[in-house]
C-alpha atoms as one frame of an Amber mdcrd trajectory, in Angstrom:
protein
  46.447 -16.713 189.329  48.510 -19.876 190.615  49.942 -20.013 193.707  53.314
 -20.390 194.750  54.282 -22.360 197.935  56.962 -20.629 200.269  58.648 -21.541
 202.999  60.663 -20.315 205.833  64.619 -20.416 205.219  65.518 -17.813 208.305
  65.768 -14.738 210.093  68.215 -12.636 210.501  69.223  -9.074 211.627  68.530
  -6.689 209.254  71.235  -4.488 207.676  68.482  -2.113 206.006  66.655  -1.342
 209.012  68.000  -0.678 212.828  66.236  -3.293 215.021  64.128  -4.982 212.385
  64.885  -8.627 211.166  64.511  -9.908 207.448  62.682 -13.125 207.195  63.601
 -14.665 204.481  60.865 -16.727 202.580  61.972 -19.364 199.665  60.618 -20.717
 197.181  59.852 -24.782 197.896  61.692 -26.536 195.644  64.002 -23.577 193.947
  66.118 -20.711 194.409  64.041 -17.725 194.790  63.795 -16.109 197.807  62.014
 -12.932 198.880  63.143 -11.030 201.970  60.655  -9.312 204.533  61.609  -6.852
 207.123  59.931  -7.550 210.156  59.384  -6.390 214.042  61.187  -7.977 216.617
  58.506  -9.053 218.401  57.283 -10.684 215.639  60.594 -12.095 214.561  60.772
 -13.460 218.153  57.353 -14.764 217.729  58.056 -16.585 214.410  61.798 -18.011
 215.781  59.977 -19.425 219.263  57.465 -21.430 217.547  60.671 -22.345 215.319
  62.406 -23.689 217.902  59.732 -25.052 219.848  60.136 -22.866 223.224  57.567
 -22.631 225.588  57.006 -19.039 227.060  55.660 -19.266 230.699  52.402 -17.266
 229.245  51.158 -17.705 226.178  52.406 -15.312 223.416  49.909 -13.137 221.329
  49.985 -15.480 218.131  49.795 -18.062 220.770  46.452 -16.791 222.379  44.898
 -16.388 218.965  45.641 -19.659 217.993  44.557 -21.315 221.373  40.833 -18.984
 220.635  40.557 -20.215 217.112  41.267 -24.062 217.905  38.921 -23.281 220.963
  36.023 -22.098 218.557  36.670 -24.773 216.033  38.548 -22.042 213.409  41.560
 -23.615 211.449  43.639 -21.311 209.088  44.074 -23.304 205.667  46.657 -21.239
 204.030  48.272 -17.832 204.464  48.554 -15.765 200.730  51.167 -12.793 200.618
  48.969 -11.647 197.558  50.307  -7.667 196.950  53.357  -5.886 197.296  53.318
  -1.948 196.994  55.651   0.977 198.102  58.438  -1.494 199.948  55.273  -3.155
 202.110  53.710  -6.686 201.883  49.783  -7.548 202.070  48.618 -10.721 203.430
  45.693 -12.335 204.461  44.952 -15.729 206.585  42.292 -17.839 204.760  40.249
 -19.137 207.893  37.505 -22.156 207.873  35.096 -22.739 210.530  33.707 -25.642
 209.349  31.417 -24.722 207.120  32.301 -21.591 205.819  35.450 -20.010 204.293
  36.841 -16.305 205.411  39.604 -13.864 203.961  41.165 -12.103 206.898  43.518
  -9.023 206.240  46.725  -9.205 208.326  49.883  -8.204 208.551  52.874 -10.503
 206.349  54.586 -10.958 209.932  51.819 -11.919 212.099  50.081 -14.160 209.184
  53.477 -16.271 208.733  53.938 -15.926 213.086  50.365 -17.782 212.885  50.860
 -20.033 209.843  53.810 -21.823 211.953  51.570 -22.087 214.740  48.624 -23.543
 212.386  50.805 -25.684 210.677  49.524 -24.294 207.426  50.895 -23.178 204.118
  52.501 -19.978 203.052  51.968 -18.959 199.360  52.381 -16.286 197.435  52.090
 -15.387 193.076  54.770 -15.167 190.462  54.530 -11.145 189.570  55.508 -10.885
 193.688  58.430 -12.600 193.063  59.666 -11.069 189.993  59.004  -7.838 191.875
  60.622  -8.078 195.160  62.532 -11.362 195.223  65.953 -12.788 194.650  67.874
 -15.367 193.193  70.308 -17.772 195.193  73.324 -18.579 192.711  74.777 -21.294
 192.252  78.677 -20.063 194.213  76.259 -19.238 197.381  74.309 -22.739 197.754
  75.043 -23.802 200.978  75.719 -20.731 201.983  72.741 -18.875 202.725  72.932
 -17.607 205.939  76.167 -16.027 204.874  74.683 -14.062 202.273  71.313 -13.108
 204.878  72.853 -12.628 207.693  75.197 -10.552 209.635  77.878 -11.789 212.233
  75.506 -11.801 215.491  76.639  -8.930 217.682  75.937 -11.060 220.985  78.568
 -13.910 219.686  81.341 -11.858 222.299  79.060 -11.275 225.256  78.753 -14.938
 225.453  82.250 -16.230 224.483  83.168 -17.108 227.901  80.241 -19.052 228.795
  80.155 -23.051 228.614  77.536 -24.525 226.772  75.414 -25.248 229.931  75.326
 -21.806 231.300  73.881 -20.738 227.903  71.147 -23.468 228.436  70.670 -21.921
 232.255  70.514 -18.489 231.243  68.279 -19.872 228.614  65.956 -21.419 230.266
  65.979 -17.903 232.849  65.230 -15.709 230.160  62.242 -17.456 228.816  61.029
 -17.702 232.140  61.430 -14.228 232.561  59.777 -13.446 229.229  63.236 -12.027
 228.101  62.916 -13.192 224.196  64.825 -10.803 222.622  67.651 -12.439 224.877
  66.615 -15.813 224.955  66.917 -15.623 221.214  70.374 -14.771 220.823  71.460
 -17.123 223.722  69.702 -19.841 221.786  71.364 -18.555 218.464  74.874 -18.676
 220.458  73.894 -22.450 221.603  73.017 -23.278 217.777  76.442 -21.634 216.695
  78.424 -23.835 219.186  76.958 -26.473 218.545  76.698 -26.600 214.702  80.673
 -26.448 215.103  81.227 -29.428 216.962
């Protein structure tokens, strides 16, 4: 079955499920997309490698990464290979060198670790036709209007400059606040994309 390389287009609340996140997958190259609900610790996980933060401790993704580099282990490619009942399947395919291993794993921790690894995300054509979507034309451009919602924290941070966002910022990460260190970062990236 060929492969189809995805990548990541964004996260965003999600309206389906109270305190989940839809990470949004598209297709490299074209306008497919297919939409994941995620955790929001692995949402958090996925947007902090994103964005290149640096936790005071490593995260979990983090710690597995830091034992498989340790060990010599790279992951080549992560497959989302089977979709049934409103879940996805993954699995990480791992190398040590000399040998070649299918790991099982969950579609939000795989893609959490495939930004860490630096490594591909695919997944197969009947997936697609099954659970994805297609951008039309009237939206390019306009994606994250169409994924996501107006971010409830946009108020609780409307009086703060620019710099106290990057204080409290830096604070939350520090105090391994990520949940909140996201949406002041999300805030900062909203500001700033106006300018």
């Amino acid at each position: 079955m060929k492969k189809i390389r995805m990548e990541i287009i964004g996260i965003s609340y999600s309206k389906a499920q109270a305190g989940a996140y839809a990470l949004v997958l598209g297709e490299t190259g074209d306008k497919r997309r297919l939409p994941i609900i995620i955790g929001s610790f692995e949402a958090q996980a996925i947007a902090i490698e994103l964005e290149k933060m640096k936790p005071s401790r490593p995260l979990t993704h983090d710690l597995f990464r830091n034992f498989a580099q340790n060990f010599n282990i790279s992951i080549e490619e992560v497959i989302i290979y089977k979709f049934s009942e409103g879940i996805f399947f993954s699995k990480l395919i791992c190398f040590d060198g000399s040998r070649e291993v299918e790991l099982d794993s969950r579609t939000s921790d795989a893609v959490a670790l495939a930004v860490r690894f630096n490594c591909p995300i695919y997944t197969y054509e009947s997936i697609l036709k099954e659970a994805g979507m297609i951008m039309l034309e009237e939206n390019e451009g306009k994606e994250e209007e169409v994924f996501a919602e107006k971010p409830a924290h946009e108020e609780e941070y409307a009086q703060l400059s620019i710099k106290e966002l990057e204080t409290m910022l830096t604070s939350a990460i520090n105090d391994e606040a990520y949940e909140k260190a996201s949406k002041i970062r999300d805030e900062i990236n909203r500001r700033k994309s106006q300018k």
